[in-house]
C-alpha positions as CSV (number, residue, x, y, z in Angstrom):
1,X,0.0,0.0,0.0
2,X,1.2,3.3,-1.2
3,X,1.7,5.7,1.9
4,X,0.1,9.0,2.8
5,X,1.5,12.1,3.8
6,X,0.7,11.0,7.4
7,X,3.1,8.2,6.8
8,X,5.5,10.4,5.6
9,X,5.5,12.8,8.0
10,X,5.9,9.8,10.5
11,X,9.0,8.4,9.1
12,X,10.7,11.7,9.0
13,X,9.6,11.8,12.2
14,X,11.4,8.6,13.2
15,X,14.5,9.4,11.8
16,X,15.2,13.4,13.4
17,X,14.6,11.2,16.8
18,X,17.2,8.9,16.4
19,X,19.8,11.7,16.7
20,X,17.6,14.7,18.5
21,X,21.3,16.6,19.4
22,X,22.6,16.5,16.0
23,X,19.2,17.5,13.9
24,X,19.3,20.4,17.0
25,X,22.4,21.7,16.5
26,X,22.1,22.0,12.9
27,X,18.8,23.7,13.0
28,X,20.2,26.2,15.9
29,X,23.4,27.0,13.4
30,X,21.9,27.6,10.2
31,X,17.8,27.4,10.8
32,X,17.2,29.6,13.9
33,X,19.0,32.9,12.3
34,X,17.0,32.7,8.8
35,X,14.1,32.5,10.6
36,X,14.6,35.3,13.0
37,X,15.6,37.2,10.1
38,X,12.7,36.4,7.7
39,X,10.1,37.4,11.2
40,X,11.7,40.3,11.9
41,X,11.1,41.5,8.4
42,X,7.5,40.1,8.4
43,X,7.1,42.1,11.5
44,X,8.7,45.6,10.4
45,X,6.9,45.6,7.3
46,X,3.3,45.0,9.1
47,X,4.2,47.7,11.5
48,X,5.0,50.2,8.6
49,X,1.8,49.5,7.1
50,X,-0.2,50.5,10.1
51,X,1.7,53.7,10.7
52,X,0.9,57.0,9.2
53,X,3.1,58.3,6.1
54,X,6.4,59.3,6.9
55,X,8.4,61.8,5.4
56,X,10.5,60.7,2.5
57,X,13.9,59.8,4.6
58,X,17.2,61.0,2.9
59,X,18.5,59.0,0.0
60,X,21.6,57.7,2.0
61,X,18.9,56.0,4.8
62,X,17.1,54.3,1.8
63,X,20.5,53.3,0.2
64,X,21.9,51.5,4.2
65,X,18.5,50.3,4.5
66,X,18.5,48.8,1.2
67,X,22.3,47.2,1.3
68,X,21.4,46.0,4.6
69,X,18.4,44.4,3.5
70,X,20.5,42.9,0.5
71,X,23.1,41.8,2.7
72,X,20.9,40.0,5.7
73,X,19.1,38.3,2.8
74,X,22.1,37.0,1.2
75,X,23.7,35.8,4.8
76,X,20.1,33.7,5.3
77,X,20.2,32.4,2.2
78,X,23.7,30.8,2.6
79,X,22.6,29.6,5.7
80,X,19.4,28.2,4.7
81,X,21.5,26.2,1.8
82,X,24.1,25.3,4.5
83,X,21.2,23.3,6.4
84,X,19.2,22.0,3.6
85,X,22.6,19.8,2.3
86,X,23.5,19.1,5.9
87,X,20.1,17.8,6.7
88,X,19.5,16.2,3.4
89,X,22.7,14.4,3.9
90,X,22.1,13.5,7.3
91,X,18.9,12.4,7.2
92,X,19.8,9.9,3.9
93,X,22.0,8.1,5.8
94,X,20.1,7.9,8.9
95,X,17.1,6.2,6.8
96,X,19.4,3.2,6.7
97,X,20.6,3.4,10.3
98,X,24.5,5.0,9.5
99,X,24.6,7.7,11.7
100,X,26.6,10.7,10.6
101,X,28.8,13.0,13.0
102,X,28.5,17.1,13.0
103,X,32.0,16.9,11.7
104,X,30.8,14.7,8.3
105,X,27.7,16.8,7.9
106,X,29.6,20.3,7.6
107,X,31.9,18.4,5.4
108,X,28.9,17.5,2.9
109,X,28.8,21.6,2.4
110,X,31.7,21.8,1.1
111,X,31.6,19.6,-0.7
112,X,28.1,19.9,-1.9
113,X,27.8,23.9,-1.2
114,X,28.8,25.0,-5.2
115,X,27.2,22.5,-6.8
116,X,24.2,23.3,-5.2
117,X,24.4,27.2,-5.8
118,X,25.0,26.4,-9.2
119,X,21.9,24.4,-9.8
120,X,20.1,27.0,-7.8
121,X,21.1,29.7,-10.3
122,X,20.0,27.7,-13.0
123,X,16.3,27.0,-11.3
124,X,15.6,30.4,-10.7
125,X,16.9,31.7,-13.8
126,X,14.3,29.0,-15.6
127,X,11.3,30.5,-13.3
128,X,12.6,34.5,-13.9
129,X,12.0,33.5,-18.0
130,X,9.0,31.8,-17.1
131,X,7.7,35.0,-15.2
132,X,9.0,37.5,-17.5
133,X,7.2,35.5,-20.3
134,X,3.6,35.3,-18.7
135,X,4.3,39.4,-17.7
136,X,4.7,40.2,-21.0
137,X,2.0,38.3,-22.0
138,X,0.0,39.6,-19.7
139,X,1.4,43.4,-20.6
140,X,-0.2,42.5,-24.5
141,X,-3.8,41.3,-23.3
142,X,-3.7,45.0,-21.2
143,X,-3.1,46.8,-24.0
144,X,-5.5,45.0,-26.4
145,X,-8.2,45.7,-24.0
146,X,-6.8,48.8,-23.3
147,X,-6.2,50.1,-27.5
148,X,-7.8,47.6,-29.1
149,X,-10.8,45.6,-27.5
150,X,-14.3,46.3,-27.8
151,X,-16.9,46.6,-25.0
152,X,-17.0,43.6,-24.4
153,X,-13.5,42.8,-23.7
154,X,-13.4,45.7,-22.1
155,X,-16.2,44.3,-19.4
156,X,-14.5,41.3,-18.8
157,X,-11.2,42.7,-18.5
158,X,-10.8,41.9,-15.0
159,X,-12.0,38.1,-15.3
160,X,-9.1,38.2,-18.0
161,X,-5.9,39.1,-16.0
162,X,-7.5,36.7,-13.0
163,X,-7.7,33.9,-15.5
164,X,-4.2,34.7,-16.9
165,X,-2.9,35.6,-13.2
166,X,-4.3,31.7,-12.3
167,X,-3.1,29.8,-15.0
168,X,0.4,31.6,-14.1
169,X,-0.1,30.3,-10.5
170,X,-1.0,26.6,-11.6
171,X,1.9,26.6,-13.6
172,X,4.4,27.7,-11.3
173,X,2.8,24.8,-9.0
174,X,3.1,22.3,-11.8
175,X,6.8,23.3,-12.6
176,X,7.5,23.5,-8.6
177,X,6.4,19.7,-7.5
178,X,8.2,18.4,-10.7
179,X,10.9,19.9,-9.6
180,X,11.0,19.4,-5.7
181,X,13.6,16.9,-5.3
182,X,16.0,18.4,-7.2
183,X,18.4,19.9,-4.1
184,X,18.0,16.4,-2.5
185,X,19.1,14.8,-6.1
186,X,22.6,17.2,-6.1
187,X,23.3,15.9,-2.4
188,X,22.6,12.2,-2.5
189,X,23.3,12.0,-6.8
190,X,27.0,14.2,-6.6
191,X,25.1,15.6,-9.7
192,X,24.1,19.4,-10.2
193,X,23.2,21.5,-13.4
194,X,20.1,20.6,-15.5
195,X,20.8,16.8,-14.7
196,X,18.9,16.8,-11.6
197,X,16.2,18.3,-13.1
198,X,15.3,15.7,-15.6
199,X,15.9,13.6,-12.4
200,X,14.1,14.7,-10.3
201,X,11.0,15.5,-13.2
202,X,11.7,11.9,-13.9
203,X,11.6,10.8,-10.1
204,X,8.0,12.2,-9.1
205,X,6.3,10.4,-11.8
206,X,2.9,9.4,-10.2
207,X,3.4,11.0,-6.6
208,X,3.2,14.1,-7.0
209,X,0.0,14.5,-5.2
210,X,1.6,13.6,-2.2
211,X,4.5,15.9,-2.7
212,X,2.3,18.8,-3.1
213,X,0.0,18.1,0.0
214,X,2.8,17.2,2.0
215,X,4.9,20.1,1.2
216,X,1.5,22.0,1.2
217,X,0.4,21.2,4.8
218,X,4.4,22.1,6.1
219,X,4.2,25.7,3.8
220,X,0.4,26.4,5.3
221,X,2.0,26.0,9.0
222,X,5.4,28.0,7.9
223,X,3.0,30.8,6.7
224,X,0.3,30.9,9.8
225,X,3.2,31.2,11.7
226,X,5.2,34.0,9.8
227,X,1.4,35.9,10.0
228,X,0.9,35.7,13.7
229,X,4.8,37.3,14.4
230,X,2.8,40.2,12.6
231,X,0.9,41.4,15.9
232,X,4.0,41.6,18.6
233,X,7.6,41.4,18.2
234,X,8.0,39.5,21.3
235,X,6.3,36.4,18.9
236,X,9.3,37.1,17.0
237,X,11.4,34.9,20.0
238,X,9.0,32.8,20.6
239,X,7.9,31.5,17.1
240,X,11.1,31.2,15.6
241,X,12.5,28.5,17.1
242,X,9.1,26.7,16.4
243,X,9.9,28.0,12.7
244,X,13.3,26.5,12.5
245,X,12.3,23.0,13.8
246,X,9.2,23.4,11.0
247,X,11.6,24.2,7.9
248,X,14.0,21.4,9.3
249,X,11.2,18.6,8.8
250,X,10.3,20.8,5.3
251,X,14.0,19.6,4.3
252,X,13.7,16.2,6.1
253,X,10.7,15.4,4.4
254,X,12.1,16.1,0.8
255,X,14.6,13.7,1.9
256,X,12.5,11.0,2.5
257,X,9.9,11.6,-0.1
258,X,13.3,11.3,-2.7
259,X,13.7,7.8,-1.2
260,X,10.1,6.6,-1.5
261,X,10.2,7.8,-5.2
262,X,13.4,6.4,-6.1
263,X,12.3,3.4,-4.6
264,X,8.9,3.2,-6.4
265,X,10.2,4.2,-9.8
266,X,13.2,2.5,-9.8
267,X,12.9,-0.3,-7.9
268,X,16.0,0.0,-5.8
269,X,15.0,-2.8,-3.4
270,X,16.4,-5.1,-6.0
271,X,19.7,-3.1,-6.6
272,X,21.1,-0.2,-4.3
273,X,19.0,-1.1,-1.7
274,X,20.0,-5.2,-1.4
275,X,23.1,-4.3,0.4
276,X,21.1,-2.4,3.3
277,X,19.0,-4.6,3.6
278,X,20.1,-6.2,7.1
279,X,20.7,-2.5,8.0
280,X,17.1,-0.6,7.5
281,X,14.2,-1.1,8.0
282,X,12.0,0.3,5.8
283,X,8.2,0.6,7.2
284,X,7.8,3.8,5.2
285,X,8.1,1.6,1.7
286,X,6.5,-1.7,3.1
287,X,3.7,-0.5,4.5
């Protein structure tokens, strides 16, 4: 029987408890400040919004602010790629009962820490085309309603952009769960560049239903909790340690999900699994 999210959730579960002090410490090194950071943000710009209109501050405030801003974004991202190979790597080889030390997990960044980037750069430059592509699409429809339409596209201009706006949405979607697994793919694979995205477009043939609820029901929590920091900053200290343990079994679960998919679609009990076998126990896969 194919498992459900709950038995996802479970596994991942199962494994961050076999070694509580290490999947801690990682989470308190490179989890805890991205998510103070990203709250504190959330909070500040909530605040602004309720306050009245400042006066315009002087240019050099808006350029400190700005590289400031820049520069605290760039440290949380490196942090937040930091954990995810860390984890990833961590929790791979705890699925099969090996055990990693601290030392061998901030090892796998180096090793694993360009690669990564690089494959990162290449994602986000593939959704940037796809977004410039739908806004320019969207910039033609405008003006043809705008210069060009009659009345009655002019009526149902609205319902137009929405529909266009949606379809954008569901593609994005689409794209994103076909292309979940692909950090997990660079860690575990030693591959990067567009090879672990026809992997990992290859991998998520007929689950990616569960990927998308799973990740889903984790990105719905991760959200609630980013819009309750928005009512007091002393949420900030409290929340975002609950927010660093949340993203750590978002990375976990990717993890696990890449071994349930691999296993399913390439029937790796037979080959790379046989020689674990005595080793791990898989209740995730035989259940």
């Amino acid at each position: 029987m194919a498992p459900k999210i709950w038995d996802i959730l479970s596994e991942t579960k199962r494994i961050i408890y076999t070694q509580p002090r290490h999947y801690l410490t990682l989470s308190l090194i490179f989890l805890l400040p991205p998510s103070f950071v990203s709250l504190l943000f959330n909070f500040l710009a909530k605040y602004l919004q309720q306050q009245p209109p400042p006066p315009p501050p002087p240019t050099y405030l808006i350029l400190i602010f700005a590289l400031v801003s820049i520069l605290l974004l760039l440290i949380s991202s490196i942090f937040t790629l930091c954990a995810f190979i860390s984890i990833t790597y961590s929790v791979y080889h705890s699925f099969f009962k090996q055990p990693i030390k601290l030392k061998e997990a901030f090892k796998s960044i180096s090793t694993f820490f360009f690669p990564s980037l690089a494959t990162d750069i290449i994602i986000f430059t593939i959704f940037f085309g796809v977004f410039l592509l739908f806004a320019h699409v969207i910039g033609a429809v405008s003006f043809l309603i705008a210069h060009i339409g009659g009345v009655v596209l002019r009526a149902h201009s609205f319902l137009i952009l929405v529909s266009l706006m949606v379809v954008f949405l569901i593609f994005i979607m689409y794209v994103g769960v076909h292309l979940s697994l692909v950090k997990v793919i660079v860690v575990v694979e030693s591959v990067w560049g567009l090879e672990p995205l026809r992997r990992s477009w290859k991998l998520v043939k007929g689950k990616k239903r569960l990927i998308l609820s799973t990740c889903s029901l984790l990105g719905s929590l991760q959200s609630m909790l980013a819009w309750l920091t928005g009512y007091s900053w002393v949420l900030i200290l409290v929340i975002s340690p609950i927010l660093a343990m949340l993203s750590l079994y978002s990375m976990a679960v990717l993890t696990v999900l890449y071994i349930y998919c691999k296993e399913e679609n390439e029937k790796l009990a037979e080959e790379e699994f046989a020689k674990e076998e005595d080793e791990a126990t898989l209740p995730l896969i035989s259940s």
